[in-house]
C-alpha positions in Angstrom: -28.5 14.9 40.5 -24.9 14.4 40.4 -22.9 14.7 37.0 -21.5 11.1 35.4 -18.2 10.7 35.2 -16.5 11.4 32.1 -15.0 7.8 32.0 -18.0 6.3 31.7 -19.8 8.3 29.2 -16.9 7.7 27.0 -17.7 4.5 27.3 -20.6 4.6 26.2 -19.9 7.1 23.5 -17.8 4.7 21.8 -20.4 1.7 22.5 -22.7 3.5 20.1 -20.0 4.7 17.7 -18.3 1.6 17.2 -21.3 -1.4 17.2 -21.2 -3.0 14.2 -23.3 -5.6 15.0 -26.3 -3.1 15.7 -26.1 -1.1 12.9 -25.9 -3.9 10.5 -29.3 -5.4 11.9 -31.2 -1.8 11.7 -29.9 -1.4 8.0 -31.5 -5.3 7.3 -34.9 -4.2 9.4 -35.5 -1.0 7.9 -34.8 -1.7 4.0 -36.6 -4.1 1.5 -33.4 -5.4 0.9 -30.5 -7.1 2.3 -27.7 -5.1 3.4 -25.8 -4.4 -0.3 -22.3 -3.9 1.2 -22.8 -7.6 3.3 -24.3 -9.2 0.3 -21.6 -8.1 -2.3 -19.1 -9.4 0.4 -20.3 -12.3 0.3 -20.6 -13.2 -3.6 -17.1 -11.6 -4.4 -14.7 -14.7 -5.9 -11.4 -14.8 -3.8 -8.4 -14.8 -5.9 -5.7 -17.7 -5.2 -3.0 -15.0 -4.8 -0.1 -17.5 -5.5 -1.8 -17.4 -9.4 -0.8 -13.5 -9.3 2.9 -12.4 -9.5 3.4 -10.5 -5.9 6.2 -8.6 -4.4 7.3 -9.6 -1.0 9.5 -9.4 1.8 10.9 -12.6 2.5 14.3 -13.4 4.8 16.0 -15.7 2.6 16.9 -17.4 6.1 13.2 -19.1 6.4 13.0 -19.9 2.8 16.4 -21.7 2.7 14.7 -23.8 6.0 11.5 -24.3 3.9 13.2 -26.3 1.2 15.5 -28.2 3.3 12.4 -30.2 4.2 12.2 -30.9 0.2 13.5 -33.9 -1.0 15.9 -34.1 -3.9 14.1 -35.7 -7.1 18.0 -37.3 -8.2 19.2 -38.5 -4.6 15.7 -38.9 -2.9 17.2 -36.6 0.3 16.5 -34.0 1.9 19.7 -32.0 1.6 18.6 -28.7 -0.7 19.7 -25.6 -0.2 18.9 -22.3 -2.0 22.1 -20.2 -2.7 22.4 -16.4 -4.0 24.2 -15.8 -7.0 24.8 -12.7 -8.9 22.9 -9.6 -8.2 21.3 -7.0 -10.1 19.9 -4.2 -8.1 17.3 -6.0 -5.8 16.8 -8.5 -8.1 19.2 -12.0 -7.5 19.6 -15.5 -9.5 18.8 -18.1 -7.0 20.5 -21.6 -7.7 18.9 -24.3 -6.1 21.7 -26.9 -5.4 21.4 -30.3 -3.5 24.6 -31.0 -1.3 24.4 -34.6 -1.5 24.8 -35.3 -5.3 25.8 -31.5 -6.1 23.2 -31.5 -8.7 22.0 -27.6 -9.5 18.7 -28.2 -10.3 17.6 -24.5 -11.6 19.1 -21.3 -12.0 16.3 -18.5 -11.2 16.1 -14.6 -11.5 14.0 -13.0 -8.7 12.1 -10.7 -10.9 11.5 -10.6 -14.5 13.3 -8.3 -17.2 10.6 -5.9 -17.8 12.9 -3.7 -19.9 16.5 -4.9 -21.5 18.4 -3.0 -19.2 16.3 -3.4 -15.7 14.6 -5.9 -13.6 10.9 -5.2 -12.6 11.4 -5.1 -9.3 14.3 -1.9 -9.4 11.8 -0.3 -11.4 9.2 -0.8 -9.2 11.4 0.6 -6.5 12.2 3.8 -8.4 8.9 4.2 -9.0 7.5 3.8 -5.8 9.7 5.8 -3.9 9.5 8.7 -6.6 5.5 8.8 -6.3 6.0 9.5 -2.8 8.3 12.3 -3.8 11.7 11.2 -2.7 14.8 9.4 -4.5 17.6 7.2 -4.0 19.1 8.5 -0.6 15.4 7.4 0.9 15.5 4.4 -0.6 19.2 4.2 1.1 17.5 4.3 4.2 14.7 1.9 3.9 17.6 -0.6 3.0 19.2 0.3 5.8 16.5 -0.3 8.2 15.3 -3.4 6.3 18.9 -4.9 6.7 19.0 -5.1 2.5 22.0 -4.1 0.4 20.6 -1.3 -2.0 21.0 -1.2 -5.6 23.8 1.4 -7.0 23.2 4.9 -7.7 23.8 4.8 -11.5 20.8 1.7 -10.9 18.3 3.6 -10.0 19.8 6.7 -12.7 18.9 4.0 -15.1 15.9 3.5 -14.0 14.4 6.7 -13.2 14.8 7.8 -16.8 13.7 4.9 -18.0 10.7 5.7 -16.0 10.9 9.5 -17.0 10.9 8.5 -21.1 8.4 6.4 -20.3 5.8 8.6 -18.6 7.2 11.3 -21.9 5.4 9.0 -24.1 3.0 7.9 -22.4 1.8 11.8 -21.9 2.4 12.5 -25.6 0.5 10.0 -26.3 -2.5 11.4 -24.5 -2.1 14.8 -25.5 -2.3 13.4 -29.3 -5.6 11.5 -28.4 -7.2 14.6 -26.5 -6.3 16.7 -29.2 -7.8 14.8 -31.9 -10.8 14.4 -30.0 -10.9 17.8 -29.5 -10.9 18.3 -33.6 -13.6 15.5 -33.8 -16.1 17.7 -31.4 -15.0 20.8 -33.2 -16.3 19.5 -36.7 -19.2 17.9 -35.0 -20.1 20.8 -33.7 -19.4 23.3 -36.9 
């Protein structure tokens, strides 16, 4: 009898591995109950995500398209436009101006003050890159590959001991709570 070729035992290797379909039906057949994991999908409540505040890439290129189809609520025409004004790390104020009746309609930061001296979003940066143990030359280079201006060295010195007092605290904090729990199972115990 002649040997299959390995091609097509593969195939059918990964048949078996990768059928969903099949394994869900056994797990429905051989239990009392549904299949949990397909049941819990379906009851879980979707979240309307633009209710929660996300982060997001955007080119400011497709967004300035996006509201030149908005109408002006002074001159009733379509002739907005979303400019950049000062910048603060990778946070900016947006002005939303109409070039028709040069009315500015709002002045907008991109992220919220979390902190007096820094926007949420440059701490968020900090903090992201420094959980994934490097510092401000990588985040350099994710700039520079994303085509976006990086925030200044003294930025992210601001922000990475604002981070670092914060994470102080936070761990004194603990170690006060663990200790005095520690005292309360010590009398307890005596």
């Amino acid at each position: 009898m002649p040997l299959r070729k390995r091609s097509v035992r593969a195939l059918q290797m990964n048949e078996k591995r990768w059928c969903k379909a099949k394994v869900d039906c056994e797990v429905n057949k051989n239990s009392v109950f549904s299949n949990v994991r397909l049941e819990k999908l379906n009851t879980v409540v979707k979240k309307d995500t633009s209710a929660i505040g996300n982060y997001i890439l955007v080119d400011f290129n497709q967004v300035n398209n996006l509201l030149r189809s908005a109408k002006c609520q002074y001159c009733e025409k379509q002739t907005l436009k979303l400019e950049l004004g000062a910048k603060l790390g990778f946070s900016y104020n947006l002005k939303l101006l109409c070039s028709n009746c040069d009315e500015n309609k709002t002045v907008v930061n991109t992220s919220l003050k979390s902190v007096q001296t820094s926007h949420d979003v440059n701490l968020r940066i900090t903090q992201a890159f420094s959980h994934i143990g490097k510092g401000y030359s990588a985040i350099e280079k994710f700039c520079m590959v994303m085509n976006i201006d990086p925030f200044s060295s003294t930025t992210y010195g601001k922000c990475a001991r604002w981070l670092d007092n914060a994470y102080t605290l936070a761990s004194e904090n603990i170690f006060v709570e663990i200790h005095r729990e520690i005292k309360k199972c010590i009398r307890e115990w005596s």
